[in-house]
N, C-alpha and C positions, 0 to 999 in steps of 0.2 A: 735395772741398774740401781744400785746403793748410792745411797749421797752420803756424801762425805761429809767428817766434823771438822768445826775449825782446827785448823791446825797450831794458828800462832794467835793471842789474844787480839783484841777490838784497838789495843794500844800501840801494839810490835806493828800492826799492817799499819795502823796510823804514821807512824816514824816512818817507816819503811815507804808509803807513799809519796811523803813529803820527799825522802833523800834522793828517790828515782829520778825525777828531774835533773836533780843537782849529780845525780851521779852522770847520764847522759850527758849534759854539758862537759862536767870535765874531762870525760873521756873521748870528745869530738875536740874539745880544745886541746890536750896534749898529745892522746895519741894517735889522730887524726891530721887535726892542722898545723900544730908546731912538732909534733913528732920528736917530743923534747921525753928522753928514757926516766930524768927521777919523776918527771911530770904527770907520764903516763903512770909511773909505778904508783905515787900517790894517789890517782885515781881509782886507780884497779884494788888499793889495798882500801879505798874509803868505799868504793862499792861492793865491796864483798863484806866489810864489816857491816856495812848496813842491810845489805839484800842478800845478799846469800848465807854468810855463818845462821845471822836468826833463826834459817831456815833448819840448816844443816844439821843445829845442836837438838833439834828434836828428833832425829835419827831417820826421818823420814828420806825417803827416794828421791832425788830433785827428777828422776826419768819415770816416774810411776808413783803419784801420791797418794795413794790407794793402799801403800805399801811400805814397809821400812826396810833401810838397807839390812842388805844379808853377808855384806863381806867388805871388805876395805878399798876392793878395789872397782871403783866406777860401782857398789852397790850391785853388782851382781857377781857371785861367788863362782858362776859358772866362767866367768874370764877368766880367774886366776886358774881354774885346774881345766874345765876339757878345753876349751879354745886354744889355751895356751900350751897345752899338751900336743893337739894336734897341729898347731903352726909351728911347733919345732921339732915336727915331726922329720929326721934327715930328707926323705923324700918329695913329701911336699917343700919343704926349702929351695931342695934342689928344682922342685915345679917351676918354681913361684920366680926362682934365676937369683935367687938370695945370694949376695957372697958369704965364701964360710967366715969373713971379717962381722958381715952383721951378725951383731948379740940375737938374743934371746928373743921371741915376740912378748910383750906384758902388756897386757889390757891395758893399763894406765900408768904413765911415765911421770915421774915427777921433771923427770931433765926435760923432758917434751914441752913441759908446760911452760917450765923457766925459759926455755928458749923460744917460745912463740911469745912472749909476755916482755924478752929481754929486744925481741927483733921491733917492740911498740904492734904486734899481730895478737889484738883482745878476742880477737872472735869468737874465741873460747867461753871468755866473759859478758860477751852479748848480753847486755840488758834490755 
């Protein structure tokens, strides 16, 4: 196995160390104990500007750092065309007991996200 290079300099993980703390905290105190929605939002929007975009803007995987994304969606290109070709495939659909109401399958939803983000459900954001 290869070892990897730093990804983000001796500075960015320094910051980024420091904020983890402080982003756990306010994500236990809004979207956990007070379950208060701007409270949570400002947390999720402080820990991703600290911990996660840094990450993101070097184009790297956040699911495979070894590698850099290859598509827009979730970083793997294979979601947008075969997965998603074959989950809206009629028959599998009809397998699966899908109503013909539900949309489209997509690898990664943006509505999905606002909505687990808007119900104060970070899990997504796990730090």
């Amino acid at each position: 196995m290869s070892e990897l290079s730093p990804v983000l300099g001796v500075s960015q993980c320094a910051t980024m160390q420091e904020a983890l703390p402080r982003c756990r905290a306010m994500m236990k105190a809004e979207c956990e104990d007070r379950k208060d929605a701007l409270g949570c939002s400002n947390a999720i929007d402080f820990c991703y500007t600290h911990l996660k975009y840094p990450y993101y803007a070097t184009g790297g995987n956040p699911f495979d750092m070894s590698k850099k994304c290859d598509g827009l969606n979730g970083c793997y290109e294979q979601i947008n065309k075969d997965i998603a070709d074959y989950l809206n495939l009629p028959a599998v659909r009809k397998h699966l007991g899908l109503s013909e109401k539900a949309g489209p399958f997509e690898g990664s939803s943006r509505r999905v996200a606002e909505l687990f983000q808007g119900s104060l459900d970070h899990t997504g954001t796990a730090l």
